[in-house]
C-alpha positions as CSV (number, residue, x, y, z in Angstrom):
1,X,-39.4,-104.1,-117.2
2,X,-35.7,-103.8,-115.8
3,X,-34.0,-107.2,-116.3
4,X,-31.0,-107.5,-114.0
5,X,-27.5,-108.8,-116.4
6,X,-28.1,-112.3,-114.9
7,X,-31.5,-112.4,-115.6
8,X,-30.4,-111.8,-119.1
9,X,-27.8,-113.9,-119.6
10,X,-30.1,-116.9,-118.5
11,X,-33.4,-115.7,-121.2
12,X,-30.6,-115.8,-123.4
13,X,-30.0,-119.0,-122.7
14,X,-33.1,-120.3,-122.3
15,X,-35.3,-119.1,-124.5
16,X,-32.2,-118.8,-127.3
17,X,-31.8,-122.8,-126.6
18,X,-35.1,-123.0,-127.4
19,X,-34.9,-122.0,-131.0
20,X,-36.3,-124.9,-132.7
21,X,-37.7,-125.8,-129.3
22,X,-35.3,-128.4,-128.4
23,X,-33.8,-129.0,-124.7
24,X,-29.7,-128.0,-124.8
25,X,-27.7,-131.1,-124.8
26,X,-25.4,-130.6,-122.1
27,X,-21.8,-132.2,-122.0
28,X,-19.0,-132.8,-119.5
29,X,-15.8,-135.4,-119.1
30,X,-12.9,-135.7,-117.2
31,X,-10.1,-134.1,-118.8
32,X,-6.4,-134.8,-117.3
33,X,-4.5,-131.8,-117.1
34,X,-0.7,-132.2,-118.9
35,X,1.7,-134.3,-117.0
36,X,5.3,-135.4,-117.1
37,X,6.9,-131.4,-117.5
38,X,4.4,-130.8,-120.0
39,X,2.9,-126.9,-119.9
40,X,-0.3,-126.0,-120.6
41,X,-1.1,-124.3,-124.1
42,X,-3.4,-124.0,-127.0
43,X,-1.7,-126.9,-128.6
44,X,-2.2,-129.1,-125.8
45,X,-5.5,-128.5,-125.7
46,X,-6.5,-129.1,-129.3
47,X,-4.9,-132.6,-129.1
48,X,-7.1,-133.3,-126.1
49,X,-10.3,-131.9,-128.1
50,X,-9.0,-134.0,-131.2
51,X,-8.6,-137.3,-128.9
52,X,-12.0,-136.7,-127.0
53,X,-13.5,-136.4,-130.4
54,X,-12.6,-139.9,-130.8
55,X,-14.2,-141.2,-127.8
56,X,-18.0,-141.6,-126.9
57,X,-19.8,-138.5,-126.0
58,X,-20.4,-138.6,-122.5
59,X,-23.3,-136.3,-120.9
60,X,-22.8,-135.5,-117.2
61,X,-26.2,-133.1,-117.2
62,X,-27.7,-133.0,-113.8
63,X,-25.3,-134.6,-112.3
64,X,-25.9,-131.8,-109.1
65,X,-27.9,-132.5,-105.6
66,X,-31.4,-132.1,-105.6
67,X,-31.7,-129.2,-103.4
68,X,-29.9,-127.0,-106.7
69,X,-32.0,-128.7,-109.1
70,X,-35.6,-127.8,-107.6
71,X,-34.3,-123.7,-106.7
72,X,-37.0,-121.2,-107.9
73,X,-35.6,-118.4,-110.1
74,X,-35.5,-115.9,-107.0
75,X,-33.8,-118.8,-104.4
76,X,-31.3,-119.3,-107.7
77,X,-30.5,-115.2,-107.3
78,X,-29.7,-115.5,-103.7
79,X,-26.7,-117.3,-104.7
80,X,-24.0,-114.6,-105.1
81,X,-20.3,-114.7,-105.4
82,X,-18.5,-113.1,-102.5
83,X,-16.3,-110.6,-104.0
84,X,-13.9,-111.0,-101.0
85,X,-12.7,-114.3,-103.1
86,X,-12.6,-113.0,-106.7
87,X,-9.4,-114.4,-108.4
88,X,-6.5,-112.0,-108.7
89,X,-8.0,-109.4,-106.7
90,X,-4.9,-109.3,-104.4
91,X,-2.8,-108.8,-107.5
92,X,-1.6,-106.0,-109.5
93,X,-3.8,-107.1,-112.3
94,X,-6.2,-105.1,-114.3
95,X,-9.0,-107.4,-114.0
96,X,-10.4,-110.1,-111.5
97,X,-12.6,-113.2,-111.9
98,X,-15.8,-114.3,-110.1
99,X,-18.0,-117.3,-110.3
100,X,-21.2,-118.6,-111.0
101,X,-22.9,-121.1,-108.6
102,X,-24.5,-124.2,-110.2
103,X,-28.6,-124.4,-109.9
104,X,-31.9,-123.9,-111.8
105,X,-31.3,-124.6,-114.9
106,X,-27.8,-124.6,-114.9
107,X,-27.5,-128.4,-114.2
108,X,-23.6,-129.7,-115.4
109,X,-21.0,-128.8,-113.6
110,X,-17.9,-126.8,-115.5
111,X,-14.4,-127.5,-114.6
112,X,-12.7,-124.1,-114.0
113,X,-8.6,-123.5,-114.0
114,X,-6.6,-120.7,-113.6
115,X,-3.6,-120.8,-115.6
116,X,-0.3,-119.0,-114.5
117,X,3.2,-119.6,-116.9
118,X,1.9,-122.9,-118.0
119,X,1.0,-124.3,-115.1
120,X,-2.7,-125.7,-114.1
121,X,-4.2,-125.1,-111.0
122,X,-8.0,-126.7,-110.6
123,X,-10.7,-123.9,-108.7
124,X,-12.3,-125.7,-106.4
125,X,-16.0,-125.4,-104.8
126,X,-16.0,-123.9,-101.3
127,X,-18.8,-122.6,-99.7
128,X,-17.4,-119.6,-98.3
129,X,-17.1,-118.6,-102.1
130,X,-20.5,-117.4,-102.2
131,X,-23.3,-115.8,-99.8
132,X,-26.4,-117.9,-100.0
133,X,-29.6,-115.4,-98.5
134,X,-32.7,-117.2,-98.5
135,X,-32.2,-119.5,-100.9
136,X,-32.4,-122.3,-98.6
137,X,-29.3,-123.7,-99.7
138,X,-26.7,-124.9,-96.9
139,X,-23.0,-124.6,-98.6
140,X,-21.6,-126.8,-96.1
141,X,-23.9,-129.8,-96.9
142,X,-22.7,-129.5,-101.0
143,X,-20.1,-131.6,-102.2
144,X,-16.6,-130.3,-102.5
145,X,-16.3,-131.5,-105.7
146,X,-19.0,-129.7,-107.3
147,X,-17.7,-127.4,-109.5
148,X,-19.7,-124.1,-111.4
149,X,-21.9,-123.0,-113.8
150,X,-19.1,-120.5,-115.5
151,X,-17.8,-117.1,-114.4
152,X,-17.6,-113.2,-115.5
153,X,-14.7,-111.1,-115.8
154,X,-14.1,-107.7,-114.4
155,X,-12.3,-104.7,-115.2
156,X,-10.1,-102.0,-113.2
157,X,-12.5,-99.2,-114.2
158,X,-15.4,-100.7,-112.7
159,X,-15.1,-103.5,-110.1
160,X,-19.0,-103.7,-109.7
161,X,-20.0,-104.5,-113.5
162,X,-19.4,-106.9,-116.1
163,X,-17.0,-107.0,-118.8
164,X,-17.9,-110.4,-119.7
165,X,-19.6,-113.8,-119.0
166,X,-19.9,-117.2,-119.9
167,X,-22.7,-118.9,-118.7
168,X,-24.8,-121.9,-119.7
169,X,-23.8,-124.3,-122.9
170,X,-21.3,-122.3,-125.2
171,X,-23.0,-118.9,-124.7
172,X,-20.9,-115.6,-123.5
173,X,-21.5,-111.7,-123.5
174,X,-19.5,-109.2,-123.3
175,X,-19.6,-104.9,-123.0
176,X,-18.3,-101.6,-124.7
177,X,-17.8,-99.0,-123.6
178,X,-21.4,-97.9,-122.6
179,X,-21.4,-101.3,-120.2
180,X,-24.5,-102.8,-121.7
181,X,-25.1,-106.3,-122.2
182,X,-27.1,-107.0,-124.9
183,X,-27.2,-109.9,-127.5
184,X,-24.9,-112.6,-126.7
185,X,-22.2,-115.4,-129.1
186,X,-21.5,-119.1,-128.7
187,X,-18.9,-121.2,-129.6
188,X,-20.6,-122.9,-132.2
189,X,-23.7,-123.9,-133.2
190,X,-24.8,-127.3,-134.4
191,X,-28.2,-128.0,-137.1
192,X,-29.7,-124.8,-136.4
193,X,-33.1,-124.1,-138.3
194,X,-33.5,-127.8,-139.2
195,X,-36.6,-129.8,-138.8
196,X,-35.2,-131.2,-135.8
197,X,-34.1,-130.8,-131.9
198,X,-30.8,-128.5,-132.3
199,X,-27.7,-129.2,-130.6
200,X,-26.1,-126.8,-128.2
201,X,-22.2,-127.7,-127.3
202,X,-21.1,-127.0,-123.9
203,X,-18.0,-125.2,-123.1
204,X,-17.0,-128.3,-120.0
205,X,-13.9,-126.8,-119.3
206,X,-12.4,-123.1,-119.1
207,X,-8.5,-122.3,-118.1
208,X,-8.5,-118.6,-116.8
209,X,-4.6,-117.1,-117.5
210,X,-3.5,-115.0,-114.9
211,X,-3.1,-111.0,-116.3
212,X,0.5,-109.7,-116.1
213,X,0.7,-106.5,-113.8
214,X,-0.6,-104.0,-115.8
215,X,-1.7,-105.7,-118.9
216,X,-5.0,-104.9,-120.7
217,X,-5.4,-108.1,-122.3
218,X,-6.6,-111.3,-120.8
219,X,-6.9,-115.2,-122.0
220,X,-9.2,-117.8,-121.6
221,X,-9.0,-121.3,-123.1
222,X,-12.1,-123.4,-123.0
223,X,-12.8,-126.9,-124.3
224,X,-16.1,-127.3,-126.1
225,X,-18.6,-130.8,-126.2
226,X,-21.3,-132.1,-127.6
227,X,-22.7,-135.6,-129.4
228,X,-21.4,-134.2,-132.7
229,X,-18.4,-132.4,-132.1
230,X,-15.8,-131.0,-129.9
231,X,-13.5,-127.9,-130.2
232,X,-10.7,-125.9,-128.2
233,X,-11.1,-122.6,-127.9
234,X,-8.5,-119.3,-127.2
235,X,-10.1,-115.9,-126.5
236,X,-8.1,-113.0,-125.9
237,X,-9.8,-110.2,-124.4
238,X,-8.7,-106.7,-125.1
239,X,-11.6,-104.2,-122.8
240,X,-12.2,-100.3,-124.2
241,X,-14.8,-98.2,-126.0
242,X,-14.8,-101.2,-128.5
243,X,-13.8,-104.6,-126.7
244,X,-11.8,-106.7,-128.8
245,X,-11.7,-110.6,-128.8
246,X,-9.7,-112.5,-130.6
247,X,-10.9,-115.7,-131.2
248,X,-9.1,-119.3,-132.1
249,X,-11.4,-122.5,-132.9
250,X,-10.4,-125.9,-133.4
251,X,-13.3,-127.9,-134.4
252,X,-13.4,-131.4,-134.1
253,X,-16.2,-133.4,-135.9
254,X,-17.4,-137.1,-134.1
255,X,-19.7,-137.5,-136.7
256,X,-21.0,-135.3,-140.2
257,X,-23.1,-132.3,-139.4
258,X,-25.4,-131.2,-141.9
259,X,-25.6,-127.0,-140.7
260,X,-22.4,-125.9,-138.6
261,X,-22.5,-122.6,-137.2
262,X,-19.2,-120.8,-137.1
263,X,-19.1,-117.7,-134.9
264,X,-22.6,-117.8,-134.1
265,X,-24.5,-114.2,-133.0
266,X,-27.6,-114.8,-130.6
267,X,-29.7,-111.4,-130.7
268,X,-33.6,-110.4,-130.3
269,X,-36.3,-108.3,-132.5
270,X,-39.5,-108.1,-131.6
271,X,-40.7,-104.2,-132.9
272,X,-38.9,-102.2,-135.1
273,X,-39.8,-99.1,-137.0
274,X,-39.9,-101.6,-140.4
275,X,-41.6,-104.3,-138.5
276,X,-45.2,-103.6,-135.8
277,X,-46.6,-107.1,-136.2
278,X,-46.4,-107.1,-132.0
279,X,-46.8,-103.5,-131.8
280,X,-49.0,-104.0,-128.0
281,X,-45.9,-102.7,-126.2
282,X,-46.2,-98.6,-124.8
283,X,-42.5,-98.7,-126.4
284,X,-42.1,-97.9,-130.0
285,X,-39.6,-100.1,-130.3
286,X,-37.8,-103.3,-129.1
287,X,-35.0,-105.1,-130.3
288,X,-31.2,-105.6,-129.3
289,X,-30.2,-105.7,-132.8
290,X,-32.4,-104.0,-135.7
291,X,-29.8,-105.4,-138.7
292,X,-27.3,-108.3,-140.2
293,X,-24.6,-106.0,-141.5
294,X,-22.0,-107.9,-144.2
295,X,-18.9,-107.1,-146.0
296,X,-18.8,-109.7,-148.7
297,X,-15.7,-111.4,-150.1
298,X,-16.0,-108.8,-153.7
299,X,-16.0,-105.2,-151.2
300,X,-20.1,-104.8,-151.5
301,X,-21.8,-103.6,-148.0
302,X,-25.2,-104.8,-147.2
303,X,-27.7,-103.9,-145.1
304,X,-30.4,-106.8,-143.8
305,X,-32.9,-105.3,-141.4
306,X,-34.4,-108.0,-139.1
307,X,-37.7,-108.8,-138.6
308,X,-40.0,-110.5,-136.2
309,X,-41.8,-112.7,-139.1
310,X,-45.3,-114.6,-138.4
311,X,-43.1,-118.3,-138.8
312,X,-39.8,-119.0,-138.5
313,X,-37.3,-117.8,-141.6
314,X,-33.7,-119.0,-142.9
315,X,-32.0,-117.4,-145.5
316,X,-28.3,-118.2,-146.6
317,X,-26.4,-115.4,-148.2
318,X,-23.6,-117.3,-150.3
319,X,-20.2,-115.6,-150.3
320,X,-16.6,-116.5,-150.5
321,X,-13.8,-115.5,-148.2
322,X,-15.8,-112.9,-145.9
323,X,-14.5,-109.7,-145.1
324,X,-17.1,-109.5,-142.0
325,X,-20.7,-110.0,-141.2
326,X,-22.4,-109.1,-137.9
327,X,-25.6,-108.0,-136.0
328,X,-26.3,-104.2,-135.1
329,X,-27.9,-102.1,-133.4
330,X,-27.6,-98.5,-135.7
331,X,-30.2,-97.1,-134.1
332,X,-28.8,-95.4,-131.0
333,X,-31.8,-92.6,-130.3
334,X,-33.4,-92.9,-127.4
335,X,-36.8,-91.7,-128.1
336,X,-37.1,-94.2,-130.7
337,X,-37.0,-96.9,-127.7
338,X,-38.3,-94.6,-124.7
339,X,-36.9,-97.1,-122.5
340,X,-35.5,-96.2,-119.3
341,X,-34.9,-99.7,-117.6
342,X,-32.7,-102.0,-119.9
343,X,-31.8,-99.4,-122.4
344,X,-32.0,-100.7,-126.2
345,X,-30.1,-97.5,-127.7
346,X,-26.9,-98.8,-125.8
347,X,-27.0,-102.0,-126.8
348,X,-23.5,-103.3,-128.1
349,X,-23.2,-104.4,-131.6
350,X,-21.0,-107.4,-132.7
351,X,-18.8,-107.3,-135.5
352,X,-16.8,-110.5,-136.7
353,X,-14.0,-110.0,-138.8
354,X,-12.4,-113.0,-140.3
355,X,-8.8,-113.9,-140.1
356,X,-7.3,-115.8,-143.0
357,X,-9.1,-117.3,-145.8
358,X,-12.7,-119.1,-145.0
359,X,-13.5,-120.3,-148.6
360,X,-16.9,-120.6,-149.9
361,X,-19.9,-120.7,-148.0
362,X,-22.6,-118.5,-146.8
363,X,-24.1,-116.0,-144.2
364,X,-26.8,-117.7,-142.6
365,X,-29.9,-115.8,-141.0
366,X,-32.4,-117.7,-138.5
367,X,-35.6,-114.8,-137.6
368,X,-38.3,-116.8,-135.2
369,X,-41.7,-115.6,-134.7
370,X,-41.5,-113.5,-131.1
371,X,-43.9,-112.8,-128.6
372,X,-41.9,-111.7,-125.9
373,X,-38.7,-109.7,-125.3
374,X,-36.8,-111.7,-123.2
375,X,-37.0,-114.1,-126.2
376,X,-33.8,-114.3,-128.4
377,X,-35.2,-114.9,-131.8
378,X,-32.7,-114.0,-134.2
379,X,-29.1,-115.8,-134.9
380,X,-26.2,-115.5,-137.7
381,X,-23.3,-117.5,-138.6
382,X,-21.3,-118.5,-140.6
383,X,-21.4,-121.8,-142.5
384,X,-19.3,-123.7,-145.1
385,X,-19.9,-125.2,-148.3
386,X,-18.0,-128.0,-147.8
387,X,-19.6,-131.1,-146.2
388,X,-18.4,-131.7,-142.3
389,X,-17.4,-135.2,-142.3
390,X,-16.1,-136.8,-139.1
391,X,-12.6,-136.9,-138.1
392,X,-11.5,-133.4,-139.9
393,X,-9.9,-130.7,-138.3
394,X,-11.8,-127.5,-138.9
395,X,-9.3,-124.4,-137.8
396,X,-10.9,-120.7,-137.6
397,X,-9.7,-117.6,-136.6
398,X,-11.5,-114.1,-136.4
399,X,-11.5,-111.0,-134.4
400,X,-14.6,-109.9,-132.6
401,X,-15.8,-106.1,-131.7
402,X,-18.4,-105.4,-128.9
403,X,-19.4,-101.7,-129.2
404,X,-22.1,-98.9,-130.4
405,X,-20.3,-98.6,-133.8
406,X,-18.4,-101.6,-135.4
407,X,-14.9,-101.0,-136.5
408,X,-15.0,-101.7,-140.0
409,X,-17.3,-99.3,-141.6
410,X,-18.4,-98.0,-145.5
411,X,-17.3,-95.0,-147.1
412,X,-20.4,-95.4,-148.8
413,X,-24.1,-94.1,-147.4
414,X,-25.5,-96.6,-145.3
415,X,-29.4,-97.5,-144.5
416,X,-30.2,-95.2,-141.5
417,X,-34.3,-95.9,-141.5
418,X,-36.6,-98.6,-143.2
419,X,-40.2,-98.1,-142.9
420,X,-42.9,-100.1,-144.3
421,X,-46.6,-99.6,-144.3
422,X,-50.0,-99.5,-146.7
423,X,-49.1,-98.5,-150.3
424,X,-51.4,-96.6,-152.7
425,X,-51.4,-92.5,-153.1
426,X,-52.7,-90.1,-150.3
427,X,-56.5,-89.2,-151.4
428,X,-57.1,-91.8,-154.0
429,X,-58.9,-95.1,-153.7
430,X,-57.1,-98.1,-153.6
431,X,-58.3,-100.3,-155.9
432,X,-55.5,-103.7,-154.8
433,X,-53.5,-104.3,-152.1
434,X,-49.7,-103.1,-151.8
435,X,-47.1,-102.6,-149.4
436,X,-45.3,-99.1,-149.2
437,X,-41.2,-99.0,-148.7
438,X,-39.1,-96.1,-147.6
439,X,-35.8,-96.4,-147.0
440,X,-33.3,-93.5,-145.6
441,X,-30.1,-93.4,-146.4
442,X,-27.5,-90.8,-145.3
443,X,-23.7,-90.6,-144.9
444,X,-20.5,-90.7,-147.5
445,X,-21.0,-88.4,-150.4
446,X,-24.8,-88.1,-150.4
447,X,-24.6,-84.3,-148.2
448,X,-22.3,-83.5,-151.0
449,X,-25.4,-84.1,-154.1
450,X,-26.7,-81.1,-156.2
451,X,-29.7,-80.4,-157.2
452,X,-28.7,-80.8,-160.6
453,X,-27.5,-84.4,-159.9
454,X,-29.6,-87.6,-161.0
455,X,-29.6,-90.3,-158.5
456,X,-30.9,-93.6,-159.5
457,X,-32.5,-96.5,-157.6
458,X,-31.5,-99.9,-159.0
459,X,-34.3,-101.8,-157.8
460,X,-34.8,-105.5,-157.7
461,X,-37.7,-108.1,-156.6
462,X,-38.4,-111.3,-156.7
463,X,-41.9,-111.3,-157.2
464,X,-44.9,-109.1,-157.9
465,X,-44.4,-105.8,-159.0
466,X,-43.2,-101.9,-158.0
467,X,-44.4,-99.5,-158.6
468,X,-44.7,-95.2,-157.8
469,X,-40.8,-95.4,-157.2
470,X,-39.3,-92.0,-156.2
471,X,-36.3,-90.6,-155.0
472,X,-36.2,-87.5,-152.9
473,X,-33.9,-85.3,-150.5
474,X,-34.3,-86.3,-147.1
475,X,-32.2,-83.0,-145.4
476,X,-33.1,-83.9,-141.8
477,X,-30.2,-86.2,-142.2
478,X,-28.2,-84.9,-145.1
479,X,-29.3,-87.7,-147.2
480,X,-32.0,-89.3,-149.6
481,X,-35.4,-91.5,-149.0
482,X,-36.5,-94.0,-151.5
483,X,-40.1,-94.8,-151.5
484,X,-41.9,-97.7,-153.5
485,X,-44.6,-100.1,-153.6
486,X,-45.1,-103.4,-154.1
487,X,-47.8,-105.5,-155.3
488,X,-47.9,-108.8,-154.6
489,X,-48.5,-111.4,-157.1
490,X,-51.2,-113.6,-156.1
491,X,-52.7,-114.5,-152.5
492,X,-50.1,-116.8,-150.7
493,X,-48.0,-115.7,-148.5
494,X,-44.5,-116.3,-150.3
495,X,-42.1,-114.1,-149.2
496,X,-40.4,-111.2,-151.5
497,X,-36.5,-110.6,-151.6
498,X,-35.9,-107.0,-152.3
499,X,-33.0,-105.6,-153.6
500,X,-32.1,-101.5,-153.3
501,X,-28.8,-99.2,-153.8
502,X,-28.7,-95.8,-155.0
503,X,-26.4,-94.6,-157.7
504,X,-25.3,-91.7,-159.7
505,X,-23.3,-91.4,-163.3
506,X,-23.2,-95.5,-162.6
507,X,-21.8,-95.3,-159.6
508,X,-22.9,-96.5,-156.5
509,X,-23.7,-93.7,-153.9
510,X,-25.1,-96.4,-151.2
511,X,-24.6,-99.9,-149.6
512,X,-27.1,-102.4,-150.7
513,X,-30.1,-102.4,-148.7
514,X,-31.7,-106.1,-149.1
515,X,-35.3,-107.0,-147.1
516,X,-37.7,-110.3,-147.2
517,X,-41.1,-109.1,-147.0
518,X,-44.1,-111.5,-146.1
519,X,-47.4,-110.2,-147.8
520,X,-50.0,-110.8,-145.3
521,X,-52.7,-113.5,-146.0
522,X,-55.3,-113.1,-148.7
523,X,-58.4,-111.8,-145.6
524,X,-56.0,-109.5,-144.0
525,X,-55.2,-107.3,-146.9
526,X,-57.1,-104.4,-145.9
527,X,-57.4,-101.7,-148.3
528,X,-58.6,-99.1,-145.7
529,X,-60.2,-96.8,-147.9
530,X,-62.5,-93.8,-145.8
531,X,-65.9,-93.8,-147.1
532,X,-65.5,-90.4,-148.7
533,X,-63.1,-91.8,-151.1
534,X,-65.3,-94.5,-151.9
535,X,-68.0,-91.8,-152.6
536,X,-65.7,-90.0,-155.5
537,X,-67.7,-89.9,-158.6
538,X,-66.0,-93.0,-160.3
539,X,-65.2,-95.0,-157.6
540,X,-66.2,-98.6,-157.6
């Protein structure tokens, strides 16, 4: 199935929204632009996110005619920007604007600005902006004051594709240099995994500054809502074979929020080589991301492959001052995906890389049960130890790379494969149930190994036992497989942390491969042993 970007963007936004099955809570105000000889800038605008967050949250959702609410998703599609009208195309500039018509399920209207020198100019609704097909909808009989869903940037090297888009609540995407969308971010997220509805805060308002001649860089300012909280934002936007964002957050809290989500990552698993729960796809495998990549505060790499798990899963990985987290897509082959229509091997990966100090807190992981892949099931942020009480100022900075390989990389070997499957040895009878491991890793010194060298797995789990533990030459890759079993220790379903590096002379020769395993229920541990096993003299 070929999914077209926007049809993307809005399963993204839809289905991710729909994480702990809640309906996004939608926001909008008026906001006065600055007055009196006052310019424009990020300042400004977080004392006009710190003063809103002192008022009553006000929700303008659906606040649209009737004729946008009730399109169909193909009358929604026939609403296209005219390109004639993108912003700055008559300009020396490296990259133009275009804008997304309100409809379907995009229901609150967003304020858009551009921004030139300091001054504000308000976009406003014309029809002639867009080209409406068969969509039934008249352009001429919509208010003049309705305002947009959001808008996508372009870039000199290719007028006719994305480089990136916001669109619906805080959600944006954004491209490499392979020109893929893939998973998408959001502002912030807001009691994610709880046993309650989530809350997604809008971006209301966006200020679009005008490129100088020539420049590679662009900025956007947007001003975030919500019931809980509400946040200014500066993103600048540096395109190239890794796009670079730069991001600045005020957070403003109206009331304490129990999980805040800083520089939240929105992504989707559903098959992977390490997980075939939903294995009734022709494609081997299917997933935007296949990993949560971290660089901890102490200099340790770790390497989380997702999973598509039978309920939903939160884990918190406690660290303090980050060096980066994010979620990635390593494998690149595209045999492993066989997918000629939306291409998973050139999916971007999303690094975040902290600016300053961000104290104590953790890495969180959220992996919902999938059925579908235009489902976003997995998401990672970043969330503090300390309480967030109302009326604080919460200030973040961090860098942001879209690409095939993130920037900030190991010297050490790094997890290229996990594979799981039945444990027990070839040709013998299994006697109990366990779960067979094999992880590749390849890269840093491993090609360099002798024969004569010992490597080591340190091994660690949680619960149960391993067992037939080995440790072999893996040269198709220039690097080393570890194979294990484990055996659960009882019937439930209690999921097991693992824990895996390699080492030599007591040194590490690997990042730290870390998986949560599920043992299947007590009736569908299947010991799958042929009948002329069972037949061995001995066998019970």
């Amino acid at each position: 199935m070929k999914r077209h970007p926007l049809a993307t963007l809005l399963c993204t936004i839809l289905l991710g929204a729909s994480l702990v099955l809640s309906t996004a809570a939608f926001a909008a105000t008026d906001l006065p632009t600055p007055t009196g000889g006052t310019n424009f800038d990020y300042a400004w605008l977080k004392g006009r996110a710190r003063h809103l967050a002192q008022q009553p949250y006000v929700d303008h959702a659906g606040e649209i005619p009737e004729s946008l609410k009730s399109l169909s998703w193909d009358a929604y599609m026939q609403l296209a920007f005219d390109s004639e009208h993108a912003l700055w195309k008559s300009d020396p500039s490296l990259f133009r604007a275009e804008l997304f018509h309100l409809g379907l399920f995009f229901k609150t209207p967003i304020t858009i600005y551009e921004l030139q020198d300091g001054k504000v100019k308000e976009l406003d609704y014309t029809p002639d902006l867009f080209t409406y097909g068969k969509s039934g909808v008249k352009g001429k009989d919509l208010p003049k004051n309705l305002g947009f869903a959001g808008f996508r940037l372009r870039y000199h090297t290719d007028w006719t594709r994305d480089l990136i888009a916001f669109l619906g609540a805080s959600y944006f995407r954004a491209v490499g240099g392979e020109m893929q969308y893939g998973m998408s971010a959001r502002g912030l997220a807001v009691d994610t995994a709880l046993p309650r509805d989530e809350e997604f805060p809008t971006f209301t308002h966006f200020w679009l500054e005008k490129p100088r001649p020539g420049s590679d860089t662009t900025t956007v300012y947007a001003l975030l809502d919500s019931p809980s909280v509400t946040g200014a934002y500066r993103f600048d936007i540096r395109p190239g074979q890794m796009l670079t964002m730069r991001v600045d957050a005020a957070v403003y809290p109206r009331k304490p929020i129990e999980r805040l989500g800083i520089a939240p990552l929105t992504s989707m698993f559903m098959v992977g080589e390490n997980d075939r729960r939903m294995n009734h796809d022709w494609r081997p495998e299917l997933h935007d991301s296949d990993g949560l990549a971290m660089h901890n505060g102490n200099g340790e790499w770790i390497w989380r492959p997702l999973n598509n798990p039978p309920f939903l899963r939160f884990n918190a990985y406690m660290d303090h001052n980050p060096r980066g987290f994010g979620l990635v897509q390593r494998d690149q082959n595209f045999d492993h995906y066989q997918d000629d229509g939306v291409f998973y091997d050139k999916r971007p990966s999303v690094w975040i890389e902290p600016i300053g100090q961000w104290g104590t807190g953790s890495v969180q992981l959220v992996e919902i049960a999938n059925l579908d892949e235009t489902f976003d099931n997995i998401v990672a942020f970043w969330n503090p130890a300390e309480p967030v009480q109302a009326g604080q100022e919460l200030l973040y900075s961090y860098n942001m790379y879209w690409g095939t390989t993130p920037p900030s990389q190991t010297k050490l070997g790094k997890v290229v494969d996990t594979f799981t499957g039945l444990g027990g040895v070839v040709g013998v009878i299994r006697k109990y149930y366990s779960q067979r491991f094999a992880v590749d890793f390849s890269g840093g010194d491993l090609a360099m190994i002798g024969k004569d060298t010992k490597i080591t797995p340190v091994l660690e789990t949680s619960a149960g036992r391993i067992e037939i533990t080995s440790v072999r030459p893996q040269h198709a890759i220039n690097g080393f497989r570890c194979m294990f079993d484990v055996v659960p220790p009882d019937d439930t379903q209690t999921p097991i942390n693992l824990r895996l590096y390699l080492e030599a002379d007591g040194r590490p020769l690997t990042e730290t491969w870390i998986y949560q395993w599920t043992p299947p229920a007590a009736g569908d541990r299947r010991l799958f042993n042929p009948g002329h096993l069972e037949k061995q003299p001995g066998a019970n």
